[in-house]
C-alpha positions as CSV (number, residue, x, y, z in Angstrom):
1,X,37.4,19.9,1.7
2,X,34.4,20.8,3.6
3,X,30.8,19.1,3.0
4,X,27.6,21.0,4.2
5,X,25.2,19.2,6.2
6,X,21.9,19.5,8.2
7,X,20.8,19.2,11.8
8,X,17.5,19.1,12.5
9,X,16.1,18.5,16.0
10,X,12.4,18.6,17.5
11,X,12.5,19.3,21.4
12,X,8.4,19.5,21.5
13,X,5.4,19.8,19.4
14,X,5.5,22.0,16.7
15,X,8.9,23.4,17.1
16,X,11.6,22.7,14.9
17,X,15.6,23.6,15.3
18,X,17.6,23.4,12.3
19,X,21.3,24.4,11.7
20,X,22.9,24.1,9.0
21,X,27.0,23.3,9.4
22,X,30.3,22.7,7.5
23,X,32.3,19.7,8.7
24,X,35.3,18.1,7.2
25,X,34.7,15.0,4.9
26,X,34.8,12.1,6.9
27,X,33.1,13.3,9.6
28,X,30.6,11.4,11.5
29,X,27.2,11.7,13.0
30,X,28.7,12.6,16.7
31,X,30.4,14.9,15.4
32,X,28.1,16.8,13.7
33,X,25.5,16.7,17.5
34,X,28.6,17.9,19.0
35,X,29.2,21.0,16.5
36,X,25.6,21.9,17.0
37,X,25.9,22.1,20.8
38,X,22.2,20.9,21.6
39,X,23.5,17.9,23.5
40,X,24.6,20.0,26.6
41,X,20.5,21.0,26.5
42,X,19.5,17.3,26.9
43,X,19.5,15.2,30.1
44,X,22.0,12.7,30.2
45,X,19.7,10.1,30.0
46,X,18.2,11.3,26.9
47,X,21.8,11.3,25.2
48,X,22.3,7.6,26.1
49,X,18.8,6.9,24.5
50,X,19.2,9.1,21.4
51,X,18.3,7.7,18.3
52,X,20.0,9.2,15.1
53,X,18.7,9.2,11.9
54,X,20.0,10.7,8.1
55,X,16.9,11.8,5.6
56,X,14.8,9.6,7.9
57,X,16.8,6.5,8.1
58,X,17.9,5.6,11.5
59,X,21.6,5.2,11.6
60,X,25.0,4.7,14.1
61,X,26.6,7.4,15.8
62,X,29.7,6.6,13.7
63,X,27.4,7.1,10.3
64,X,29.9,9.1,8.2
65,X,28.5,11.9,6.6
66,X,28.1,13.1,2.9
67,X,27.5,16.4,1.3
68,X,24.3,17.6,1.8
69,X,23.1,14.9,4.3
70,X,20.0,16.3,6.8
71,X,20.8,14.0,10.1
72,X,17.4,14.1,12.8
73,X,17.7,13.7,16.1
74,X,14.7,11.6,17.5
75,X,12.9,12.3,20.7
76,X,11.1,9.4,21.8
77,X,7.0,9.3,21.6
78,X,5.2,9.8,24.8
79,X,1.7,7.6,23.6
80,X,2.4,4.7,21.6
81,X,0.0,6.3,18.2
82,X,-1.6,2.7,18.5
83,X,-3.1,2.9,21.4
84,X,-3.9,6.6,21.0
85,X,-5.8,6.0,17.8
86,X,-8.0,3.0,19.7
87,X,-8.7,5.1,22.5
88,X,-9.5,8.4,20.1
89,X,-11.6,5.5,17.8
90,X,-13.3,4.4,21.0
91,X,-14.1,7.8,22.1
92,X,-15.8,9.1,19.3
93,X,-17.7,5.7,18.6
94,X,-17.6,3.7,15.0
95,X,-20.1,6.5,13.3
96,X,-17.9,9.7,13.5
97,X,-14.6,7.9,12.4
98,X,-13.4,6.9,9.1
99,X,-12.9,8.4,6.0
100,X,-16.3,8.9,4.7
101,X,-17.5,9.6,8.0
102,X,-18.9,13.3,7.2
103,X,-21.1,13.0,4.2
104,X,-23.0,16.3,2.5
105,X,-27.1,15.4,3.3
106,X,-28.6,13.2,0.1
107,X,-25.1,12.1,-1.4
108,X,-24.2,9.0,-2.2
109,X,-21.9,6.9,0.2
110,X,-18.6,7.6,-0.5
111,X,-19.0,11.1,-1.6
């Protein structure tokens, strides 16, 4: 009996690659990258690295798969967002960041 899953994978910024595929039950994360046939466009270094995650969960390679699953294939970050958000933070100085930083003239802080 067949189970229909997701594959979902993110080579950039603002593009998204989805397939949707029909395994047999049992089947397990690997198997479903494999079906998809993205892993032939990755460096081989990147596939040693991959991380693996279902509905946003990172799991195993050997993760077996249930009906309906979404697995995500993670590409890792090039700026840790830490250090990114300090250096934007010191950038734009304490006045124009935050959440009430951009007030209508004569309200009240806050609003």
């Amino acid at each position: 009996m067949p189970i229909a899953v997701t594959v979902v994978y993110s080579p950039g910024p603002r593009t998204v690659r989805e397939i949707a595929l029909e395994l047999e039950l049992g089947s397990v994360v690997a198997q479903a990258l494999q079906a998809t046939g993205w892993l032939a466009d990755l460096l081989p270094l990147e596939v040693k690295t991959l991380e693996v995650g279902v509905w946003g969960r990172k799991v195993p390679l050997e993760h077996v798969l249930r009906e309906g699953d979404r697995v995500e294939m993670y590409r890792p970050l090039k700026v840790d967002p830490k250090a990114a958000r300090r250096e934007r933070f010191t950038r734009q100085g304490a006045k124009a960041a935050g959440l009430f930083a951009k007030r209508r003239s004569g309200a009240k802080a806050g609003y």
